[in-house]
C-alpha positions as CSV (number, residue, x, y, z in Angstrom):
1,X,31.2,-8.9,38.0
2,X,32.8,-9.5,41.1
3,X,30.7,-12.1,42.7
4,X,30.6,-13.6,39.2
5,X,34.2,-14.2,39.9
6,X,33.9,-15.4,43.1
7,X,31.5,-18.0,42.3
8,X,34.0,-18.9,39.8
9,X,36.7,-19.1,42.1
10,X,38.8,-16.9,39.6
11,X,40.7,-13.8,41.2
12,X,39.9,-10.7,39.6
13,X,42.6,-8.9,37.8
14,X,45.0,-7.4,37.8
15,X,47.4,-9.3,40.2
16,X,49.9,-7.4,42.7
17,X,53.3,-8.0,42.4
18,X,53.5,-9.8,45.9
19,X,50.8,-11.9,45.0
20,X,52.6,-13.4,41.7
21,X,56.0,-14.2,43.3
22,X,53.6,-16.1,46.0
23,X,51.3,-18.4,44.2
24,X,54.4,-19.0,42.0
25,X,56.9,-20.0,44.9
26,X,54.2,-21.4,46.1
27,X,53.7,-23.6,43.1
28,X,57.5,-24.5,43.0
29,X,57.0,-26.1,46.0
30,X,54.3,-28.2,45.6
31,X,55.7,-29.6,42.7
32,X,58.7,-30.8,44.5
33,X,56.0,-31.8,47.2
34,X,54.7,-33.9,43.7
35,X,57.8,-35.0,42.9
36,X,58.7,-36.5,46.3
37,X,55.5,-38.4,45.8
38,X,56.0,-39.5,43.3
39,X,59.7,-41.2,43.8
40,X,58.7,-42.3,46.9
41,X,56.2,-44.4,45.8
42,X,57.0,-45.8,42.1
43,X,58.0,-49.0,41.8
44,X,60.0,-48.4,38.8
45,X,63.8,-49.7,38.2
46,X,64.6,-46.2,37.1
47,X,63.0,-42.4,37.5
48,X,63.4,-40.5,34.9
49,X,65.6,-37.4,35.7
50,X,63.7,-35.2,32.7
51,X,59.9,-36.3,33.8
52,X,61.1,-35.2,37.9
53,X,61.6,-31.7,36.7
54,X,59.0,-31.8,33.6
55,X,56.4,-32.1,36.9
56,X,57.7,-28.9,38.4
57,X,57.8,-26.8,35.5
58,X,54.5,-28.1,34.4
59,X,52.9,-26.9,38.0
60,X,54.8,-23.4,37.5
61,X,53.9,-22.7,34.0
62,X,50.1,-23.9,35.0
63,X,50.4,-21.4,37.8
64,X,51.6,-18.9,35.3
65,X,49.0,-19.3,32.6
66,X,46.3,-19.3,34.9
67,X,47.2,-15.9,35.8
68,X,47.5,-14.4,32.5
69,X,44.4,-16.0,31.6
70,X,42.6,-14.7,34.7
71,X,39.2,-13.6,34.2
72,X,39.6,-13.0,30.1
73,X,37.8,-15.5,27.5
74,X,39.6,-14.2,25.2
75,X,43.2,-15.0,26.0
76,X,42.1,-18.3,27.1
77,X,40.7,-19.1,23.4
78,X,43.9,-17.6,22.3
79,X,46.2,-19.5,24.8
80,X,44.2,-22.7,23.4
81,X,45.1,-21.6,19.6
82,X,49.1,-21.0,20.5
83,X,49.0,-24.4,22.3
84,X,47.1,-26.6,19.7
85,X,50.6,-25.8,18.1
86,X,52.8,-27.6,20.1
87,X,53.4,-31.4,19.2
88,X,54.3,-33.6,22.5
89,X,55.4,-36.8,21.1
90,X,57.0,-38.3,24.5
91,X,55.6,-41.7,25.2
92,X,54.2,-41.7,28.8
93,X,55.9,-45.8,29.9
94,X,53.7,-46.2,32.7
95,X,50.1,-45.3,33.0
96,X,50.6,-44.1,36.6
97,X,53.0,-41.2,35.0
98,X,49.8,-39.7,33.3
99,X,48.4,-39.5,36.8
100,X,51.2,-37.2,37.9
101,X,51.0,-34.5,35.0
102,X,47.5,-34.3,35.9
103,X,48.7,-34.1,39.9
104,X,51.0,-31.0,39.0
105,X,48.5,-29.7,37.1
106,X,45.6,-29.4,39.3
107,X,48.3,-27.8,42.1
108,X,49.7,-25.3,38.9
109,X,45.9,-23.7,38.6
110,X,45.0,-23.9,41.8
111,X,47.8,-21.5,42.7
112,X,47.5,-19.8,39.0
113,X,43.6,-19.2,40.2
114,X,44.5,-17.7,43.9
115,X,43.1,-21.0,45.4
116,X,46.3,-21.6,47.8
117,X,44.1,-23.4,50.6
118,X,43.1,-25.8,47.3
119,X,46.4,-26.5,46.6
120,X,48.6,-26.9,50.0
121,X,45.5,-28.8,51.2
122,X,44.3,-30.9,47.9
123,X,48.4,-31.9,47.5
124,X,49.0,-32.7,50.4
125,X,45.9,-34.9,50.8
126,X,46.3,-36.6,47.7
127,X,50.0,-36.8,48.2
128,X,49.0,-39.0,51.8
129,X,46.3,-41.0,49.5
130,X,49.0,-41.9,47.3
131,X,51.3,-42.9,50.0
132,X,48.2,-45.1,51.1
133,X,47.6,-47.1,48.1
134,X,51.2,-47.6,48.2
135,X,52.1,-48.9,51.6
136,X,49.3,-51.2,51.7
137,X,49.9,-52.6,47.7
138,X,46.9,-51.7,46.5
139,X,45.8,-53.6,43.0
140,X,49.4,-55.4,43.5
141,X,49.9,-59.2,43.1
142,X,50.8,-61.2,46.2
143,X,54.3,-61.5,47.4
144,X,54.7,-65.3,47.2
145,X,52.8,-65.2,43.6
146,X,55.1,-66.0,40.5
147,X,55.8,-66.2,37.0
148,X,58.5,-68.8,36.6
149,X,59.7,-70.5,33.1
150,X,62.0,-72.6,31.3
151,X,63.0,-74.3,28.4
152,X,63.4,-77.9,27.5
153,X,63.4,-80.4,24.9
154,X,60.2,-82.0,23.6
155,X,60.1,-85.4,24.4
156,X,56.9,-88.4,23.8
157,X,58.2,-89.8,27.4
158,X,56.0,-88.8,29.5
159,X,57.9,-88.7,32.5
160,X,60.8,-87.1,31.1
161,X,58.5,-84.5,30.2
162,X,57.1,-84.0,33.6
163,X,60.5,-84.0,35.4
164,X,59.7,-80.3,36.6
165,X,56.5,-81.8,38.7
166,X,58.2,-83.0,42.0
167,X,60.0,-79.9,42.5
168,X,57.0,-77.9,41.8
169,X,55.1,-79.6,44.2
170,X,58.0,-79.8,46.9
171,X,57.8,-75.7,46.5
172,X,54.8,-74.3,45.5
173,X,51.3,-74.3,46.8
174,X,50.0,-74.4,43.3
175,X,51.5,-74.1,39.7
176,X,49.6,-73.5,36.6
177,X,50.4,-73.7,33.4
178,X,49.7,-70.8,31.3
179,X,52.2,-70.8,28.6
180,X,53.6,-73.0,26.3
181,X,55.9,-71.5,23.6
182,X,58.7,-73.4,20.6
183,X,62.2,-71.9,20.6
184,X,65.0,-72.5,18.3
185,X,62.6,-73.8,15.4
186,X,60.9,-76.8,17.2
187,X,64.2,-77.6,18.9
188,X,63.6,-76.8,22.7
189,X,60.3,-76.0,24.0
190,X,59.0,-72.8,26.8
191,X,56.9,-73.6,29.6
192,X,55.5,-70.5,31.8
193,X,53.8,-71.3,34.8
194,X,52.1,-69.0,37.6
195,X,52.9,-70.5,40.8
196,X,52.0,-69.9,44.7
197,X,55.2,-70.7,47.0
198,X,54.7,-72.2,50.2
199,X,57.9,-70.0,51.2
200,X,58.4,-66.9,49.2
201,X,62.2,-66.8,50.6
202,X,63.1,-70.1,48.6
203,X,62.7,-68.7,45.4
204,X,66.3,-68.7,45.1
205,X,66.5,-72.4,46.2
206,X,63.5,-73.1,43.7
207,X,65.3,-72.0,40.5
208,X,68.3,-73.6,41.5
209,X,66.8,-77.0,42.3
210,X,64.9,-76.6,38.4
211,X,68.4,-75.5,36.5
212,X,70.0,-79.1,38.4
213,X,67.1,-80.7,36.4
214,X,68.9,-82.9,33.1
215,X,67.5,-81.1,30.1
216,X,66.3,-77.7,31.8
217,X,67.9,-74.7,30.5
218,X,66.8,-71.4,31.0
219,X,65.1,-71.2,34.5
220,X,64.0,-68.1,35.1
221,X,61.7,-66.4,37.9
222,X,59.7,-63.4,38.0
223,X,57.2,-61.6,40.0
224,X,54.2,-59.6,38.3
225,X,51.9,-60.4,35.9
226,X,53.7,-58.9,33.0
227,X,56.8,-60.1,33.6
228,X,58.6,-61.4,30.2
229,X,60.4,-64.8,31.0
């Protein structure tokens, strides 16, 4: 049965008293090691002060039921019973989030299971990979790549309607127009464009130089490809 349960990678029961309070201190602090991660990278406005410490109790309480589970099938079926109970209704905002439950998780049963190499090692290593895709903007959008729109009138002139152009071209590398949207029952019109600036530091002097524009309301500038102008 043993080497059953080493091939497992599953510590044989029952646990000494030194060896709980260790995988779960040990736990604790990985999940603040996750949490650090994981504010030190987001990109997010605001952190949610309830999902920072949902992590560490999540990698604790993973650590704990890993122990009481240990090596017995039935208490795991029976964990799985008393757990099919609970409803979790939170709405995860960012897909990334997800990512992190499943971060503390791993580090909760690698500690629950006696694996404490696994876990300082695998969190730390993921926590550096992390920090990688990070640093170097991995999957991000470039930083002189724009969402920019506005509002104006509709008009048949043709160059009234295209009195954005010069200052589009003055500014950006490229500008493409992706949206085009009526506001206030047919009286004003949205345009969205994705734009490339020549100088990313002149957005400022971009959306000024558009709101000078007669008939122009509404400039706004955004970067990201979701951004709602």
């Amino acid at each position: 049965m043993d080497e059953i349960l080493q091939s497992l990678a599953i510590r044989p029961e029952p646990w000494l008293a030194g060896e709980i309070i260790l995988n779960t201190t040990l736990s604790f602090f990985l999940g603040l090691f996750v949490t650090w991660v994981y504010r030190s990278t987001s990109r997010q406005m605001t952190i949610s002060f309830s999902f920072i410490n949902t992590l560490v109790l999540l990698s604790m309480l993973m650590c704990l039921v890993m122990m009481v589970i240990g090596n017995n099938i039935a208490r795991a079926f029976g964990l799985a019973g008393a757990m099919s109970i609970i409803r979790f209704r939170t709405v995860v905002k960012d897909t990334r989030d997800t990512a992190f439950v499943f971060y503390a998780l791993g580090v909760g049963m690698a500690c629950g299971t006696g694996n404490l190499k696994i876990a300082l090692i695998g969190a730390l290593l993921i926590g550096f990979f992390i920090g990688v895709l990070h640093w170097t903007r991995h999957g991000a959008v470039m930083r002189d790549e724009f969402m920019i729109g506005f509002s104006m009138p509709p008009t048949d002139n043709v160059a009234e309607a295209k009195i954005y152009l010069p200052v589009l071209e003055r500014f950006c590398r490229h500008h493409h127009l992706v949206g085009v949207k009526s506001e206030r029952m047919g009286e004003t019109i949205r345009l969205t464009f994705h734009v490339g600036l020549k100088d990313p530091d002149q957005s400022e002097l971009l959306v000024s130089e558009l709101a000078n524009l007669e008939g122009l309301q509404r400039v706004a500038i955004n970067l990201g490809e979701e951004a709602q102008i």
